[in-house]
BALUM-662993 format. One record per residue: residue in three letters; x, y, z of N, C-alpha, C, CB in turn. Coordinates in pm, whole numbers, plus 32768, in hexadecimal, padded with zeros to 4 digits. Each point is the difference from the previous one (the first is absolute). Glycine has a CB too. Layout:
<pts>
+-----+------+------+------+------+------+------+------+------+------+------+------+------+
|  aa |  n.X |  n.Y |  n.Z | ca.X | ca.Y | ca.Z |  c.X |  c.Y |  c.Z | cb.X | cb.Y | cb.Z |
+-----+------+------+------+------+------+------+------+------+------+------+------+------+
| ala |    X |    Y |    Z |    X |    Y |    Z |    X |    Y |    Z |    X |    Y |    Z |
...
+-----+------+------+------+------+------+------+------+------+------+------+------+------+
</pts>
This chain:
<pts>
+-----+------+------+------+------+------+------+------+------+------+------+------+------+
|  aa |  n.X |  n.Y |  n.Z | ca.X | ca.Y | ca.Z |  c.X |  c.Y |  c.Z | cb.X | cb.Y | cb.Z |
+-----+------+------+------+------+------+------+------+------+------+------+------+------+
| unk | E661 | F10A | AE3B | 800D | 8081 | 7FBF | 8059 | 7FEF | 7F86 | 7FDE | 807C | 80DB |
| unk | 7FF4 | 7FF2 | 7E9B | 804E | 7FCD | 7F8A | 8034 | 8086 | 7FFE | 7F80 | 7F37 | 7F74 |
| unk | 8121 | 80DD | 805C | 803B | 8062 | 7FDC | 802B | 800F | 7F66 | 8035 | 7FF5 | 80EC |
| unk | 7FA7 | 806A | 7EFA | 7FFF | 8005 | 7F58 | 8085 | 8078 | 7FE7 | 7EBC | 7FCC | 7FCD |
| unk | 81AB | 8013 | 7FAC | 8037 | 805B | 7FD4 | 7FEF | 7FD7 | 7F77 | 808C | 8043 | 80BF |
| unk | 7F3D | 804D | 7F18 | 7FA8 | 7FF6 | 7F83 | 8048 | 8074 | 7F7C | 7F03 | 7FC0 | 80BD |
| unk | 8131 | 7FF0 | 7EEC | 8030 | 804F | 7FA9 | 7FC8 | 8005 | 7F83 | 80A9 | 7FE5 | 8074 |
| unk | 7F90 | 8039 | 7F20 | 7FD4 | 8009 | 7F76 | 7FF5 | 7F5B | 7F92 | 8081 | 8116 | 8031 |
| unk | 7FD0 | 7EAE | 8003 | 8017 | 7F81 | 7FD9 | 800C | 7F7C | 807A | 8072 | 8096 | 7F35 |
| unk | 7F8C | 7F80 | 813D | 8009 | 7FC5 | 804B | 7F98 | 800E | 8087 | 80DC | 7FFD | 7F7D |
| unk | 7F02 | 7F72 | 80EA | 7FE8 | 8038 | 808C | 804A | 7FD1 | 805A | 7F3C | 801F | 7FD5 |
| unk | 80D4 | 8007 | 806B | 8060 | 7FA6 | 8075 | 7FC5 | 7FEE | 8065 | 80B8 | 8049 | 7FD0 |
| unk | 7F24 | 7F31 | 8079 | 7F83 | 7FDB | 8052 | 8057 | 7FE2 | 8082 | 7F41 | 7F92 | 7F3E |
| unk | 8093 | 8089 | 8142 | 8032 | 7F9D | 803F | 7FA3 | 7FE3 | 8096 | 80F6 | 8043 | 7F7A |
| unk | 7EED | 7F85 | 80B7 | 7F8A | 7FD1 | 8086 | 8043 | 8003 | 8084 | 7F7B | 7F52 | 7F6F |
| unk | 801B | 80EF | 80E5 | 802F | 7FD8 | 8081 | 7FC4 | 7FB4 | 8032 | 8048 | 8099 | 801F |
| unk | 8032 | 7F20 | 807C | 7FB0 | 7F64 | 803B | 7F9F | 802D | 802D | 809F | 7F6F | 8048 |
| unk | 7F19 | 8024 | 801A | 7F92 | 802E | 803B | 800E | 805E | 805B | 7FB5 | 7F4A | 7FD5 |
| unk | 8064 | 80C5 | 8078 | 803A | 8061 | 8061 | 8022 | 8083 | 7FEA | 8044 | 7F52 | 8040 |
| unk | 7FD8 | 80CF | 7F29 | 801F | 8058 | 7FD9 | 809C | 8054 | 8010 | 7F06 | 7FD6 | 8013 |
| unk | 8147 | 7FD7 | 7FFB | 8098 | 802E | 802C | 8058 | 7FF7 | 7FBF | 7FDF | 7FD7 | 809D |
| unk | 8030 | 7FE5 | 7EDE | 8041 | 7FE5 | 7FC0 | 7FD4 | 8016 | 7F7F | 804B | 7F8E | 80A1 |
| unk | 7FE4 | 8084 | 7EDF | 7FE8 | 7FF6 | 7F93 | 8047 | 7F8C | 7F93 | 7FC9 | 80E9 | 8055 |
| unk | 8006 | 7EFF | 7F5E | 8085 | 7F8F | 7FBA | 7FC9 | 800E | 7F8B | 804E | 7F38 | 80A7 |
| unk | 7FE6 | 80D9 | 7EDA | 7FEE | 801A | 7F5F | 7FC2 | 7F65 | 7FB8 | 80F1 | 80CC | 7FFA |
| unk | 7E8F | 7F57 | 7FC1 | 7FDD | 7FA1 | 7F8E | 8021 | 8018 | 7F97 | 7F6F | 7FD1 | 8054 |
| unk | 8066 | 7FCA | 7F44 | 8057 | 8006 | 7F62 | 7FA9 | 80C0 | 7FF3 | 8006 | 7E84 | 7F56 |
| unk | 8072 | 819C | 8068 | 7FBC | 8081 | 7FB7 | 7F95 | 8008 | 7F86 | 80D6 | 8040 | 8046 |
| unk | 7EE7 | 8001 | 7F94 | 7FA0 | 8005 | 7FA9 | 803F | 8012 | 7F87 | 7F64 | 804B | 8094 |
| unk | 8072 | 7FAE | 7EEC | 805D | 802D | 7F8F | 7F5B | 806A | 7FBA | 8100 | 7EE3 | 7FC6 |
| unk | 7EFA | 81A5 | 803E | 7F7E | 8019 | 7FD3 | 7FEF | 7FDB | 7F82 | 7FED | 80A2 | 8089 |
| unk | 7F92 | 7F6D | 7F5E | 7FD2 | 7FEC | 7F46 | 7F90 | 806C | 7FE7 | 801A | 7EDB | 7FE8 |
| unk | 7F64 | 811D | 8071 | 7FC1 | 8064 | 7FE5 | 7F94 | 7FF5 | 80B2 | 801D | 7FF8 | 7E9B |
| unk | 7F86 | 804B | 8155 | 800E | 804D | 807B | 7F7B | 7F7B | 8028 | 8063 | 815A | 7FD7 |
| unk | 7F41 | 7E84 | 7FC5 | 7FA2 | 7FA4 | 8053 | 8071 | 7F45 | 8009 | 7EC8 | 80B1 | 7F7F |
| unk | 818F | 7F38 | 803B | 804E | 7F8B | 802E | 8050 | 8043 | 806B | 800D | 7F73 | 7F21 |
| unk | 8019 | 80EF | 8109 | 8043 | 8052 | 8061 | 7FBD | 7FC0 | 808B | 8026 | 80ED | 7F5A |
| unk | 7F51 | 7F39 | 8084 | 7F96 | 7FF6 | 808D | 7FDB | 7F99 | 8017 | 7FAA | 80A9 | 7FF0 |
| unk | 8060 | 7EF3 | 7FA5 | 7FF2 | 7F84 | 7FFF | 807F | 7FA2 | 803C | 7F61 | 8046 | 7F3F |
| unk | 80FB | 8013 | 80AF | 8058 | 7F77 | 8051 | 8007 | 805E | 8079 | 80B3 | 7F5C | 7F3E |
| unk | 7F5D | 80FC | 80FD | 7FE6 | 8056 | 808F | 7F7E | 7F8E | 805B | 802E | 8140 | 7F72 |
| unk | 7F64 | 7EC4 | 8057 | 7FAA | 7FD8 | 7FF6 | 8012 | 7F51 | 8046 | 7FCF | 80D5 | 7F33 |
| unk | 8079 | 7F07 | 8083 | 801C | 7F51 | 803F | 806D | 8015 | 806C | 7FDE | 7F67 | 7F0A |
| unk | 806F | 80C3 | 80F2 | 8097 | 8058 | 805F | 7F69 | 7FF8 | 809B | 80EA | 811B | 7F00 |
| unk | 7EEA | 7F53 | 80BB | 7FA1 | 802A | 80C1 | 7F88 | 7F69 | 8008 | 7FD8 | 8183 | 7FF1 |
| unk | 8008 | 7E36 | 7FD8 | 7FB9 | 7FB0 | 802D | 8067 | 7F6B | 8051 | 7F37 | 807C | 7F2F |
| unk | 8121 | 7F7B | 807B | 806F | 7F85 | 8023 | 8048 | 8049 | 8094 | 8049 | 7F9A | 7ECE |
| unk | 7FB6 | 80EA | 815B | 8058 | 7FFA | 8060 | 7F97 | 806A | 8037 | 8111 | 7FB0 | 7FAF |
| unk | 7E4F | 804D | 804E | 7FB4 | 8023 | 805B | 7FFE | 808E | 8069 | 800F | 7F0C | 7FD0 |
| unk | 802C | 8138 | 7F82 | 8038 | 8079 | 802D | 7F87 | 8052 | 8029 | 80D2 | 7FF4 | 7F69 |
| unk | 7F3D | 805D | 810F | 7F7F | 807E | 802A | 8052 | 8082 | 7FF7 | 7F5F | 7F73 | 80C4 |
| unk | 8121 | 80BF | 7F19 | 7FF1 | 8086 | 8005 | 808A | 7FD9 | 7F77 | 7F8D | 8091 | 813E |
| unk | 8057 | 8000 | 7E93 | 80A9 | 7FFA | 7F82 | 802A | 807F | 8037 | 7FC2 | 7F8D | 7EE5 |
| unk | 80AA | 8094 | 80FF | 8099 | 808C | 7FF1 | 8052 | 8001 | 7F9C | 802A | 7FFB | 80D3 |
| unk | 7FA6 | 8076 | 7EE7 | 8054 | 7FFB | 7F80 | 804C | 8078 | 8015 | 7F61 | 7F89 | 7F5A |
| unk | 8108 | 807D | 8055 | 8049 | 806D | 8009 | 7FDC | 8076 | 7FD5 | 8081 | 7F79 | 7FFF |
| unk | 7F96 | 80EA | 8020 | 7FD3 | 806D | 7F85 | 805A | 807E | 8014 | 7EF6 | 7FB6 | 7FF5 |
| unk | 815A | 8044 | 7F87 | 8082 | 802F | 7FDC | 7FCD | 80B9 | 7FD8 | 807C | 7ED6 | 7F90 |
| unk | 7FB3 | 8149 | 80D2 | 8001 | 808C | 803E | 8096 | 801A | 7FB5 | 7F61 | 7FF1 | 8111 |
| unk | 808D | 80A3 | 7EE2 | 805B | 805F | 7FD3 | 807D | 8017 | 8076 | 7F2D | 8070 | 7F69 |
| unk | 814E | 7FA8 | 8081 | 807A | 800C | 8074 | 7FAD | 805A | 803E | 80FD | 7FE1 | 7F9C |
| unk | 7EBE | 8065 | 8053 | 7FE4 | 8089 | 8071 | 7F64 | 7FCC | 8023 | 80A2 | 8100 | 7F85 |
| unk | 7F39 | 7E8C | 8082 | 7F79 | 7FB6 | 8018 | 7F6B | 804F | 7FEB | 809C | 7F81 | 80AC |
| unk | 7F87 | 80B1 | 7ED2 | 7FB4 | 802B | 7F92 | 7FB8 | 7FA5 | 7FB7 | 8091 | 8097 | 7FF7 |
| unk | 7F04 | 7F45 | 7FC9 | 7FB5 | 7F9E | 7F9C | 8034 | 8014 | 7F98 | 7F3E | 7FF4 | 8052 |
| unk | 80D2 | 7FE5 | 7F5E | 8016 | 7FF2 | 7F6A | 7FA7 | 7FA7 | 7FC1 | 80DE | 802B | 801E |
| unk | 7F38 | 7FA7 | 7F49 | 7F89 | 7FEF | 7FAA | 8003 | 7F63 | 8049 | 800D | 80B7 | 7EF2 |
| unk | 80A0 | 7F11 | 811E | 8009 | 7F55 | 8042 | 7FBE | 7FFF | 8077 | 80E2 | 7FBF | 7FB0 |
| unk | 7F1B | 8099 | 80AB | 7F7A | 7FFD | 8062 | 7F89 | 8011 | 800A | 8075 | 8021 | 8038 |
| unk | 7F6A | 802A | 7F3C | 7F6E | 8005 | 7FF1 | 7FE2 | 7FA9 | 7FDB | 7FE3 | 80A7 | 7FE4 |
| unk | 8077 | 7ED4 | 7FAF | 7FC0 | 7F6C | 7FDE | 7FF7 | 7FCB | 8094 | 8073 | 7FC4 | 7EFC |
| unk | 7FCD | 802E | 814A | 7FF5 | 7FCC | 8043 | 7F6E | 800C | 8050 | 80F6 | 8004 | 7FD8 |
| unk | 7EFA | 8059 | 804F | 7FA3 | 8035 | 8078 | 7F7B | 7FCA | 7F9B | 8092 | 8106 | 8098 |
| unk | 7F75 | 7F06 | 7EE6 | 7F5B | 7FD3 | 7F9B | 8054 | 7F45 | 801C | 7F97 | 811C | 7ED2 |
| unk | 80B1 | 7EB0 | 8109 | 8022 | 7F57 | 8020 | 7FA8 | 7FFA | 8088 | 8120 | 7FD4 | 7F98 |
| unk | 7F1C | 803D | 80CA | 7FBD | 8011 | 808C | 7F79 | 7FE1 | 8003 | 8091 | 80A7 | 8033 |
| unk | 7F2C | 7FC1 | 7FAD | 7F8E | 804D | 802C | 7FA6 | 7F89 | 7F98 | 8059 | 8140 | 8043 |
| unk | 7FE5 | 7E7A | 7F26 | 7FE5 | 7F92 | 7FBE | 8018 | 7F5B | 806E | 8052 | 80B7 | 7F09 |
| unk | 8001 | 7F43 | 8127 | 7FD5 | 7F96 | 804F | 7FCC | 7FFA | 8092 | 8090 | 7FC1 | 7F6A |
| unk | 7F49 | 80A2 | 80B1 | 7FA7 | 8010 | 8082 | 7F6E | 7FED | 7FBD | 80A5 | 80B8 | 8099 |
| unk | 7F43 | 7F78 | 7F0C | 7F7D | 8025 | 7FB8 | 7FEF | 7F4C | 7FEA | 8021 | 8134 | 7F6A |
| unk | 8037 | 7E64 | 8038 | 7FFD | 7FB6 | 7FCA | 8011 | 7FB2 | 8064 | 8028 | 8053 | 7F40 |
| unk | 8005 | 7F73 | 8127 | 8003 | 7F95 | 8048 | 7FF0 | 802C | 80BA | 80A1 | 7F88 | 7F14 |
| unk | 7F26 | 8103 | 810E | 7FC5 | 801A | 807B | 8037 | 8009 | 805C | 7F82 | 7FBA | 7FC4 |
| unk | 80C7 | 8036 | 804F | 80AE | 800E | 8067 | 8050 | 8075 | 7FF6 | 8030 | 7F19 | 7FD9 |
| unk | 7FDD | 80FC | 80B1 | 807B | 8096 | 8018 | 804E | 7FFF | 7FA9 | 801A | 800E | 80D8 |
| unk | 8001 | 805E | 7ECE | 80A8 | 7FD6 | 7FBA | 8032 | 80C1 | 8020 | 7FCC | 7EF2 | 7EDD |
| unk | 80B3 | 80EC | 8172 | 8052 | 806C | 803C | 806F | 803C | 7FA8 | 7FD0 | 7F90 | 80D2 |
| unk | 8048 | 80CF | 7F07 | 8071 | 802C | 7FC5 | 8057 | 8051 | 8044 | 7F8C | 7FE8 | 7F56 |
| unk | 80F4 | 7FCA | 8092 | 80A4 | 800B | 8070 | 803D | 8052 | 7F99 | 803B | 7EFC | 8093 |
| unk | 7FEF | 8142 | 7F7C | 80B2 | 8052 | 7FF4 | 8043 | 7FCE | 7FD2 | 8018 | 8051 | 8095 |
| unk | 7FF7 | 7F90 | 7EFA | 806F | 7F95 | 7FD7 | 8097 | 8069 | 7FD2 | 7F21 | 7F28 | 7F8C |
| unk | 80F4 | 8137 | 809E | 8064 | 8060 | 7FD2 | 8081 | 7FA7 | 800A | 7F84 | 80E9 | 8053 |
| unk | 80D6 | 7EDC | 7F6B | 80A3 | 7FC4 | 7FFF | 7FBC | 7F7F | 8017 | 80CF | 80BB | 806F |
| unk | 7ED6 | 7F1F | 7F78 | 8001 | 7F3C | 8038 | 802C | 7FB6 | 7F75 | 7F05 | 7FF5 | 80C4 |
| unk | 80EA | 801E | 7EC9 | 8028 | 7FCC | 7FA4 | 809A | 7FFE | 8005 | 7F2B | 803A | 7F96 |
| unk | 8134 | 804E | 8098 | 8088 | 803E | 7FF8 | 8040 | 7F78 | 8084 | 7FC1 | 8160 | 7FB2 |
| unk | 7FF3 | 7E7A | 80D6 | 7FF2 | 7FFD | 8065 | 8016 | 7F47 | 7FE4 | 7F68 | 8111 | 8056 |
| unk | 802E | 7EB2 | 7F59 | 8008 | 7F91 | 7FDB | 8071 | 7FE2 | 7FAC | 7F26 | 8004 | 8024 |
| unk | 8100 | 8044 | 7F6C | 8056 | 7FEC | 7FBF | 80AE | 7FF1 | 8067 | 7F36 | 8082 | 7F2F |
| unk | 80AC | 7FBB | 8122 | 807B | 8021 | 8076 | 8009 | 7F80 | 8026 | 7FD8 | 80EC | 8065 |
| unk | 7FDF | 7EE6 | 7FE9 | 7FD8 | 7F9B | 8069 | 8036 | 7F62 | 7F7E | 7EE9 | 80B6 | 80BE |
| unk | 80BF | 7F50 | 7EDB | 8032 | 7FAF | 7F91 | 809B | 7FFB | 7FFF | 7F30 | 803D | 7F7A |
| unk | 8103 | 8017 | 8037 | 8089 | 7FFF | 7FD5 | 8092 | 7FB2 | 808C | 7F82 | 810C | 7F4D |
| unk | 8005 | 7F0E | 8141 | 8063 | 7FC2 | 8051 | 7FF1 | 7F63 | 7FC8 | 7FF1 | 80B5 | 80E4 |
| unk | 7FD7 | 7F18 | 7EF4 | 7FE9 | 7F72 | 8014 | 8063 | 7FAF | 7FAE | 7F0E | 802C | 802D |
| unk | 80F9 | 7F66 | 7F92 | 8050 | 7FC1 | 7FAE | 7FAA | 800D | 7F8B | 8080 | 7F69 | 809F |
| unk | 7F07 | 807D | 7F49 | 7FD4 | 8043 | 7FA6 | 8014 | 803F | 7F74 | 7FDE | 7FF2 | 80BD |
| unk | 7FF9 | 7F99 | 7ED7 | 8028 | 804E | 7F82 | 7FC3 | 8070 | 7FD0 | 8039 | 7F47 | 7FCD |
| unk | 800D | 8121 | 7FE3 | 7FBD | 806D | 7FDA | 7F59 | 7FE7 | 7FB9 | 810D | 805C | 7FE4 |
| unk | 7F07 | 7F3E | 7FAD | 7F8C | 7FE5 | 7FD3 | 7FA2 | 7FD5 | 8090 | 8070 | 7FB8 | 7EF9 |
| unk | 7F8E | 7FE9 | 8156 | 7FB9 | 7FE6 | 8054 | 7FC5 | 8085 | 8038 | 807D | 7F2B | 801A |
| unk | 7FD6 | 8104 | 800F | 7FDB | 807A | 8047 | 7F84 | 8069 | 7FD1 | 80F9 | 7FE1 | 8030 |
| unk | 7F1F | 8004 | 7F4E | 7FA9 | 805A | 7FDB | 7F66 | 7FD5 | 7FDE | 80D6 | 8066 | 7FB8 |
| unk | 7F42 | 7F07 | 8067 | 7F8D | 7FC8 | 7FFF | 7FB1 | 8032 | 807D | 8061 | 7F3F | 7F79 |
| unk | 7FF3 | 80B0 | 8100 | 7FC1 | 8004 | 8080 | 7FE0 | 80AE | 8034 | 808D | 7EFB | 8039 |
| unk | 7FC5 | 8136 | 7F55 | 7FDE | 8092 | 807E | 7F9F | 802A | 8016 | 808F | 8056 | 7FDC |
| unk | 7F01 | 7F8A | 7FDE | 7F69 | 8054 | 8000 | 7FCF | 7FA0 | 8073 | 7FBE | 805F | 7EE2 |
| unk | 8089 | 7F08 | 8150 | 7F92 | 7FB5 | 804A | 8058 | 804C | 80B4 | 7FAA | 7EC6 | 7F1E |
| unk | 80E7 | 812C | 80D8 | 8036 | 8064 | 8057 | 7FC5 | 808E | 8022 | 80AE | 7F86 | 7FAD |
| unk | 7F15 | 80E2 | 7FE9 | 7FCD | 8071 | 8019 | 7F83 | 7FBD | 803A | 8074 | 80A9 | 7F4F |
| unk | 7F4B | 7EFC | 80B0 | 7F60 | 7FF2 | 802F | 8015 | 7FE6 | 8075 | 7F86 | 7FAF | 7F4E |
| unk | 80E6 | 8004 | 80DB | 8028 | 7FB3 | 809A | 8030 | 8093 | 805A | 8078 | 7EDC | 7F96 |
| unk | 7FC9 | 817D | 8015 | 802E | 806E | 8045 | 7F70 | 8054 | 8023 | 8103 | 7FFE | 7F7E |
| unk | 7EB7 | 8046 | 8045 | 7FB2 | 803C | 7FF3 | 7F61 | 7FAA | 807B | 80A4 | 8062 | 7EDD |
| unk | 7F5D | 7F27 | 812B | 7F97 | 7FB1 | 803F | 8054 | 7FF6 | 806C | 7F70 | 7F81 | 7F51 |
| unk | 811B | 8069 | 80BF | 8039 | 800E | 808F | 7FED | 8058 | 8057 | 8081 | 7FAD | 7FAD |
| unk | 7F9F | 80D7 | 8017 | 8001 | 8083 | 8022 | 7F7A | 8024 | 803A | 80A9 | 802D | 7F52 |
| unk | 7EF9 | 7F9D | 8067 | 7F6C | 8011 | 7FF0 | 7FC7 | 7FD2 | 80A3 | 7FF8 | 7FBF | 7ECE |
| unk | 802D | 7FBB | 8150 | 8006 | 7F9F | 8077 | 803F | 803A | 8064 | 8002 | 7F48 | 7F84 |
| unk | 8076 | 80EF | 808C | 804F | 802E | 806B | 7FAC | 8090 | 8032 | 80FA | 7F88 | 7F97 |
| unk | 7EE6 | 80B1 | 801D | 7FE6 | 8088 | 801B | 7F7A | 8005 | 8041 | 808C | 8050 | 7F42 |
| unk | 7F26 | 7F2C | 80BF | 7F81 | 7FDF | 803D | 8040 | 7FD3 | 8084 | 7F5E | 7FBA | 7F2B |
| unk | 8100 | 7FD9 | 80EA | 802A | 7FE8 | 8073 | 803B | 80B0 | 805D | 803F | 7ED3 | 7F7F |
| unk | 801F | 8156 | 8032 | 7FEA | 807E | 805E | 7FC0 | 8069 | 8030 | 806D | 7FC3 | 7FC9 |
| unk | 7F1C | 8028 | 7FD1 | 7F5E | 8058 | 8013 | 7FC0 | 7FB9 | 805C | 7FD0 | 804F | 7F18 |
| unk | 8049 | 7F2B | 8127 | 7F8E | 7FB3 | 8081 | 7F94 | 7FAF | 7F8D | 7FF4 | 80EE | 80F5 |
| unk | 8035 | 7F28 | 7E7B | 7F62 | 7F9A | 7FAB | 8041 | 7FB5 | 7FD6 | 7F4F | 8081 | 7FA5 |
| unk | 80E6 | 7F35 | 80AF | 802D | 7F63 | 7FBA | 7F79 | 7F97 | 7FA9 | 80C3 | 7FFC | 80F5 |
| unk | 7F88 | 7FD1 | 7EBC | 7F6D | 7FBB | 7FA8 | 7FCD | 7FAC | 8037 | 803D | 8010 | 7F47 |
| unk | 8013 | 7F6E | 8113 | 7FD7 | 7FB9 | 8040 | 7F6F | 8031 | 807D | 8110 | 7FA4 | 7FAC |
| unk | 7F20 | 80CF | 8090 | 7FAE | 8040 | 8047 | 7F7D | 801F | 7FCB | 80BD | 8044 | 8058 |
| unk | 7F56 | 7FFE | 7F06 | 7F6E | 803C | 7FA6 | 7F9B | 7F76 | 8009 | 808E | 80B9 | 7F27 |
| unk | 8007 | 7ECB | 80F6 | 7F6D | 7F99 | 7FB1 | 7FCA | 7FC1 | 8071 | 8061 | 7FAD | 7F0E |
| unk | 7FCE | 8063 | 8151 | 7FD5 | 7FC1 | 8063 | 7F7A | 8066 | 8048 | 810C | 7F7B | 8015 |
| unk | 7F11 | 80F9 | 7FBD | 7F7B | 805B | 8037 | 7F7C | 7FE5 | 7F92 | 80B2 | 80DC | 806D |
| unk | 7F77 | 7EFE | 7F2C | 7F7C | 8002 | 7F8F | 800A | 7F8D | 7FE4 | 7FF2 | 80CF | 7F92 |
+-----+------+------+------+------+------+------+------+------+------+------+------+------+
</pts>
């Protein structure tokens, strides 16, 4: 499973194992335009044999849509269309605020940091994504073993 945090200039990628329990962050994307966008997404899900994505989709404090959730929900609805696979949209409300937290504990230089937070928001957001299946009874391991 691929977890996406998808911004204006950036994506922040990160995969879960097989099993589906864990998440861990790949290099982040740097965007340019939207078909090299899909094009490196594109090698991302074939190299790590991805079948479902979770992207964030940045809801209003009062979990309202706004115009950043309406890109989102047309991104989405663009790579389900384009490569045939579930793609789920999570709640990402404070995961950027949330990553940046979690960051600043580390030793971690400021510049570094800011490299990583979008691949931290994807690990947060695809974690979250994973756990909340384990406490729903649809663990992934389980989906794949039935199909």
């Amino acid at each position: 499973m691929l977890g996406l945090d998808v911004g204006a200039r950036r994506i922040g990628v990160a995969v879960s194992d097989p099993l589906g329990i864990t998440a861990q962050g790949l290099e982040t994307i740097e965007r340019k335009n939207r078909r090299a966008d899909l094009a490196q997404l594109g090698v991302v899900l074939a190299q790590y044999e991805i079948g479902e994505i979770v992207m964030g989709n940045p809801l209003h404090m009062s979990g309202d849509t706004g115009v950043q959730s309406e890109k989102m929900i047309l991104f989405a609805e663009e790579l389900r269309h384009r490569f045939a696979i579930p793609v789920h949209l999570r709640d990402e409300r404070l995961t950027t605020s949330q990553a940046q937290r979690v960051l600043r504990e580390t030793s971690m230089s400021g510049l570094r940091r800011g490299k990583v937070v979008d691949q931290m928001a994807a690990v947060l957001i695809l974690q979250s994504f994973l756990e909340s299946r384990v406490v729903a009874g649809e663990g992934f391991a389980a989906e794949k073993s039935e199909g």
